[in-house]
C-alpha positions in Angstrom: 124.5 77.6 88.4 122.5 80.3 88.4 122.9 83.2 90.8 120.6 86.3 91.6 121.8 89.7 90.3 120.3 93.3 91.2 120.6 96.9 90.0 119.1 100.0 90.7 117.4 101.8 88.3 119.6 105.3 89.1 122.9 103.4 89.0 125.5 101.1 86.0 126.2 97.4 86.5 124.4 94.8 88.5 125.6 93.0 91.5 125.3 89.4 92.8 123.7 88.7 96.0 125.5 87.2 98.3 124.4 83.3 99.7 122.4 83.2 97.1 123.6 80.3 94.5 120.6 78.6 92.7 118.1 80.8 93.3 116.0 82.3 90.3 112.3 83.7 89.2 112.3 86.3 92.0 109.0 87.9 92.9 108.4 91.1 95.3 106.1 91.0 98.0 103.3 93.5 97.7 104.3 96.2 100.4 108.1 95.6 98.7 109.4 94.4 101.8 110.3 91.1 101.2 111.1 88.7 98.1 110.4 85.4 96.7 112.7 83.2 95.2 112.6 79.8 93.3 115.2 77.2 94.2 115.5 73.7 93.5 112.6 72.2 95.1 111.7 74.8 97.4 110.8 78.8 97.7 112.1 80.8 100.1 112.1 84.4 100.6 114.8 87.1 101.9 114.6 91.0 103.0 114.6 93.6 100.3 117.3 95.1 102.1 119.7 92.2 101.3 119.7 93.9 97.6 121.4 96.6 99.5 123.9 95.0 101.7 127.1 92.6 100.9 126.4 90.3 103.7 124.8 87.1 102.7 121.1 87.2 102.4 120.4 84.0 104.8 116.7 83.0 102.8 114.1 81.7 104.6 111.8 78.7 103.2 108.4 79.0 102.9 107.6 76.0 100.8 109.8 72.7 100.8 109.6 69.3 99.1 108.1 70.6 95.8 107.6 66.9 93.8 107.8 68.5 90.0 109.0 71.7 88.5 108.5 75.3 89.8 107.2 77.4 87.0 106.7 81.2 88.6 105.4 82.1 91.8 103.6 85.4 92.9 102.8 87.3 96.5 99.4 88.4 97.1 98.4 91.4 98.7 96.9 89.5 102.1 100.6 87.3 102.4 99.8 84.4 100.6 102.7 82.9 97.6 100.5 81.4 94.9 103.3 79.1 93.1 102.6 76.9 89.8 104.2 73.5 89.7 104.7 72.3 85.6 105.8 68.9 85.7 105.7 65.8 87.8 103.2 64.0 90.0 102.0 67.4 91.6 101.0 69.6 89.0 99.2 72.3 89.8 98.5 75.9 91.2 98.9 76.0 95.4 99.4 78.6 98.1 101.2 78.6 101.0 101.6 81.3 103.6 104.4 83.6 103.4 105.3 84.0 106.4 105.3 80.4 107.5 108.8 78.5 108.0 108.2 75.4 105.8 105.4 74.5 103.9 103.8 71.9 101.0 101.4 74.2 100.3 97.9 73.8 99.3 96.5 72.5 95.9 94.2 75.2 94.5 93.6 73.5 90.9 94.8 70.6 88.8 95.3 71.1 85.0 93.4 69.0 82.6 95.2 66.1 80.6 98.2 67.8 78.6 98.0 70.9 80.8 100.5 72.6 81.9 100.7 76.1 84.3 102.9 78.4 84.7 103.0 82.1 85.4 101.0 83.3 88.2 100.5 86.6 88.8 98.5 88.1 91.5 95.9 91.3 91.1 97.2 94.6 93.2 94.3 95.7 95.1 92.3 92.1 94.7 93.5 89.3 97.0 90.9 87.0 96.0 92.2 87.1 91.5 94.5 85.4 90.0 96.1 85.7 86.3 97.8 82.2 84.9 99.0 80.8 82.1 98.1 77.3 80.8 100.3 75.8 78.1 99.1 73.0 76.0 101.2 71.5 73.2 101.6 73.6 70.2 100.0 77.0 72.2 98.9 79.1 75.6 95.8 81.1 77.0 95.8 83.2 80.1 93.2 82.6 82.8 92.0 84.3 85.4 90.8 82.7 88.8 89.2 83.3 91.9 91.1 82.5 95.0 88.5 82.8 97.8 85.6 81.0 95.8 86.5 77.0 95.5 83.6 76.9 93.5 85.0 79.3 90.9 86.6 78.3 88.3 87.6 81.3 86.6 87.8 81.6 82.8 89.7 82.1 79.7 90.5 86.0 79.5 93.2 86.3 76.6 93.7 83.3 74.2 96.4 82.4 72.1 98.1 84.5 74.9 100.9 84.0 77.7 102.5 86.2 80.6 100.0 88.3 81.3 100.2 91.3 84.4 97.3 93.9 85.4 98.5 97.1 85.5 96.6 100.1 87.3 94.1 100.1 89.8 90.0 99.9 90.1 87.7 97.6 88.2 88.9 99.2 84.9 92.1 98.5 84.4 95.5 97.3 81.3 96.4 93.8 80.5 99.7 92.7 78.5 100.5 89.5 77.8 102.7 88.3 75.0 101.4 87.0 71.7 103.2 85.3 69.5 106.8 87.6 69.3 104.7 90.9 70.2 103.6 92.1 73.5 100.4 93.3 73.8 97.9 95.4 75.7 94.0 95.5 76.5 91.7 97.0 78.1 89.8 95.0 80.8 87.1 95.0 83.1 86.9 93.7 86.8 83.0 92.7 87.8 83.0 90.9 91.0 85.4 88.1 91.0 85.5 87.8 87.8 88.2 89.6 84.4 86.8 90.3 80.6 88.4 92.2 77.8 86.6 95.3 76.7 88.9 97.0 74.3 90.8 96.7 71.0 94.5 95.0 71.3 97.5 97.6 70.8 100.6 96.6 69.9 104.0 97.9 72.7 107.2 96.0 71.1 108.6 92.7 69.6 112.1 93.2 70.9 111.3 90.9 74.0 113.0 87.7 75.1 110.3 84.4 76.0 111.8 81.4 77.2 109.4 77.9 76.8 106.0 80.4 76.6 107.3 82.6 79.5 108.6 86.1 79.0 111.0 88.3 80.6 109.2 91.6 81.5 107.8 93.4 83.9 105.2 96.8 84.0 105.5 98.5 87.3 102.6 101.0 89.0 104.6 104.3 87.2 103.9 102.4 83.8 107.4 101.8 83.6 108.4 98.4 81.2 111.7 96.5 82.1 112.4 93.5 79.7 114.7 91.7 78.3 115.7 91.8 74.4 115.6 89.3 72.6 119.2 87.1 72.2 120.1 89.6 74.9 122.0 88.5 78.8 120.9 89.1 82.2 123.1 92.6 81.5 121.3 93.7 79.2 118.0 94.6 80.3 116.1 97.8 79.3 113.3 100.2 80.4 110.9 101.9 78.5 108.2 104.6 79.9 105.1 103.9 78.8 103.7 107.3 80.2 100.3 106.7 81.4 100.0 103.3 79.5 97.5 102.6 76.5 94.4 104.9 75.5 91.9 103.2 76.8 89.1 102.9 73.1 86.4 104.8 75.6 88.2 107.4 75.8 89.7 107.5 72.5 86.1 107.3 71.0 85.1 110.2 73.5 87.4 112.4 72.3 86.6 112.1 68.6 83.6 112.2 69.2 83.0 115.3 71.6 85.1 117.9 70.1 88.6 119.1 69.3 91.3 119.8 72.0 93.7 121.8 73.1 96.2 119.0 73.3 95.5 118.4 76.9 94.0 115.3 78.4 94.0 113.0 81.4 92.8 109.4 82.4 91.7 109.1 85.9 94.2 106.6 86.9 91.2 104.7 88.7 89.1 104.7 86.3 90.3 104.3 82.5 86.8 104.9 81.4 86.6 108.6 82.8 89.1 111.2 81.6 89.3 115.3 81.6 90.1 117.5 78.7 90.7 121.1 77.8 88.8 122.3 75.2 89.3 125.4 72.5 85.4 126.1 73.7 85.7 129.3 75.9 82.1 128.8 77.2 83.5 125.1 78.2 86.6 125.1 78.6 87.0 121.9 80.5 84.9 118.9 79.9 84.5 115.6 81.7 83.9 111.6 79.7 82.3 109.6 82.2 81.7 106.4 80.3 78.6 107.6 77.9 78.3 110.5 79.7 79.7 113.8 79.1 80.1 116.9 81.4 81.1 120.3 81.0 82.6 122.0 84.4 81.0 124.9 85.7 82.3 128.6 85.0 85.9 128.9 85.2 87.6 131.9 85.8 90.9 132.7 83.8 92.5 130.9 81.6 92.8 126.6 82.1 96.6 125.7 81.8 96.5 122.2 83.3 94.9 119.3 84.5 95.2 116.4 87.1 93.4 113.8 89.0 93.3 114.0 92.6 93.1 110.1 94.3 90.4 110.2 97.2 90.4 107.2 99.8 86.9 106.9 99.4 84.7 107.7 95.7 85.7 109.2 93.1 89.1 110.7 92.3 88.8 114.8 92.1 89.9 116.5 89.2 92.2 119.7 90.1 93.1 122.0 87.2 95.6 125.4 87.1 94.3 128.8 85.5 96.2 131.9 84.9 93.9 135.0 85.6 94.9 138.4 85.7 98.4 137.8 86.1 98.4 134.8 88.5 98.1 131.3 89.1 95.5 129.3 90.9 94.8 125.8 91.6 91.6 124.4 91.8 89.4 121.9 92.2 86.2 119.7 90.8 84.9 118.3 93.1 83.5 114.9 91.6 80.5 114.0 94.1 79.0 117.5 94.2 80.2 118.8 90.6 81.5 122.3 92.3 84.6 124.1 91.5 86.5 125.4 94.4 89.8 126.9 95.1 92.6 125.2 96.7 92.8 126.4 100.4 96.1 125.2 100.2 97.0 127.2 96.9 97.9 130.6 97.8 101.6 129.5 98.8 102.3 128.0 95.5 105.1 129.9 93.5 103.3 130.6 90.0 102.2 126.7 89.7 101.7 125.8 86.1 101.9 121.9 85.1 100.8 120.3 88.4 100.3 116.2 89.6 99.1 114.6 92.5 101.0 111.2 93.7 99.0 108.1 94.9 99.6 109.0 98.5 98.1 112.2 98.2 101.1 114.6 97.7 101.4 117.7 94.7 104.3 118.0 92.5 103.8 120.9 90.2 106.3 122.8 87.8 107.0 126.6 88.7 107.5 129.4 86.3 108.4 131.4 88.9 112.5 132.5 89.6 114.3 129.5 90.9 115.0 131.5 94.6 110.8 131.1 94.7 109.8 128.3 93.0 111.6 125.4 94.8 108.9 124.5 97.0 107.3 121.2 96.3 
């Protein structure tokens, strides 16, 4: 029967779960608290921290009496389990609250004669979206659906496509799905409720497994792909950084269009369409690509050695860059709403900063070329 197995990235080997016999398709909870997990007939859903302890992990159902064939399930950000049911005299999409005790759920959608859906997966940052996967014989499509609107009955957003994820944040944001044997990304845009493509399809591996139109992978926030080859076991699963994830074509166009380089470029993380450059102007040495739009930054002082974007809780992210004038390091910042380059009040600590990022809660990391006694300060 199967059992559910778990390994942390930094160490060898998995390990069974404990209490945990029959239990498959396991899903994480968006906060990373909690996780979902497909048993005969039922979900139910245990604490992360049961990945970590021996002691038997004691699940909890949330939805009972399932009359068909669980085919995925997925957690929405407002604690709702959206779960797809493939076979039987309930087929169908439903929800069911996550943190109730025991639950039928509730039908969102029916397929259509010789439908079949599988594969939910919810939208980070958008409780009320949905990506799915309808099979029909002999091929698949992804949809996307709106969760809050009955009315709504979403569209098609990738076709002759299945197992599709978002990755990213914003309206702009990467899709991959499989095709075929080849998985696949695009460029997509988020207006109101509903999803379209926007971009050209580029090509990230055909070394992964898909079992009955459903494939084993995963993309996680850091861009980081975990799949499972092809004729491969449950032990055999890799990881493959995919850095800051697919050039988005605005920006690729931008930057062919606008000028050479200095080999030094960044995507705004919540916005695909607007990235940052250095360029081998002097007069310009940094320019912005805001969709059509192109700006160059104010006079800099010094020397431009890197560049990051800053995440804001409300507009725009900032763009923060490090120059090296007169012997010394600074870090500053672009200030996105009023176009102004400042300094850093913040900076004057910094041990000789040159490569610098910011994380999503607001911290710096930056890379010191100072002596290792100095430079250890993050």
């Amino acid at each position: 029967r199967e059992r559910l197995f778990a390994r942390a990235f930094n160490r060898e080997g998995f390990e069974a779960v404990s209490g945990l016999i029959g239990a498959s398709g396991p899903f994480f909870s968006s906060d990373g608290e909690q996780i979902g997990l497909l048993q005969p007939r039922s979900i139910a859903r245990i604490p992360t921290d049961a990945l970590r302890s021996r002691q038997p992990a004691n699940p909890t159902t949330i939805v009972d009496s399932v009359a068909g064939n669980l085919a995925g399930a997925t957690w929405t950000d407002d604690g709702v389990v959206v779960f797809a049911v493939s076979s039987g005299s309930s087929k169908g999409l439903y929800r069911a609250d996550a943190a109730s005790a025991t639950s039928r759920g509730e039908l969102i959608v029916a397929p259509g004669p010789r439908e079949e859906f599988i594969a939910p997966r919810s939208v980070r940052g958008r409780p009320d979206l949905l990506l799915y996967t309808v099979r029909t014989p002999g091929t698949a499509s992804v949809r996307w659906l709106s969760l809050k609107d009955p009315e709504d009955t979403g569209g098609v957003l990738v076709p002759r496509g299945h197992s599709a994820q978002l990755i990213g944040s914003g309206n702009s944001r990467i899709v991959t799905y499989m095709r075929e044997d080849s998985l696949q990304a695009q460029r997509v845009r988020i207006n109101g409720t509903s999803i379209t493509t926007v971009g050209g399809v580029q090509s990230l591996g055909e070394n992964i497994s898909t079992d009955a139109q459903l494939a084993h992978y995963a993309v996680s926030s850091r861009g980081v792909l975990t799949f499972l080859p092809r004729g491969g076991s449950t032990r055999e699963i890799e990881t493959l950084p995919l850095a800051s994830g697919p050039i988005p074509d605005a920006a690729r166009d931008s930057l062919e269009r606008l000028g050479n380089t200095a080999g030094v470029f960044r995507i705004d993380p919540n916005d695909a369409e607007r990235i940052a450059y250095i360029t081998d102007d002097p007069a310009a040495p940094v320019r912005v690509i805001d969709g059509d739009e192109s700006i160059n930054l104010p006079s800099i002082r010094g020397r431009v050695t890197s560049l990051a974007w800053r995440p804001t809780r409300n507009g725009p992210s900032n763009l923060t860059l490090t120059t090296f004038e007169d012997g010394q390091s600074f870090v500053r910042q672009w200030n996105a709403a009023t176009g102004r380059v400042t300094e850093l009040d913040d900076s004057s600590g910094l041990a000789d900063p040159r490569l610098h990022a910011w994380t999503p809660d607001g911290r710096r990391l930056y890379l010191s070329a100072a002596a290792p006694e100095t430079g250890r300060d993050l």
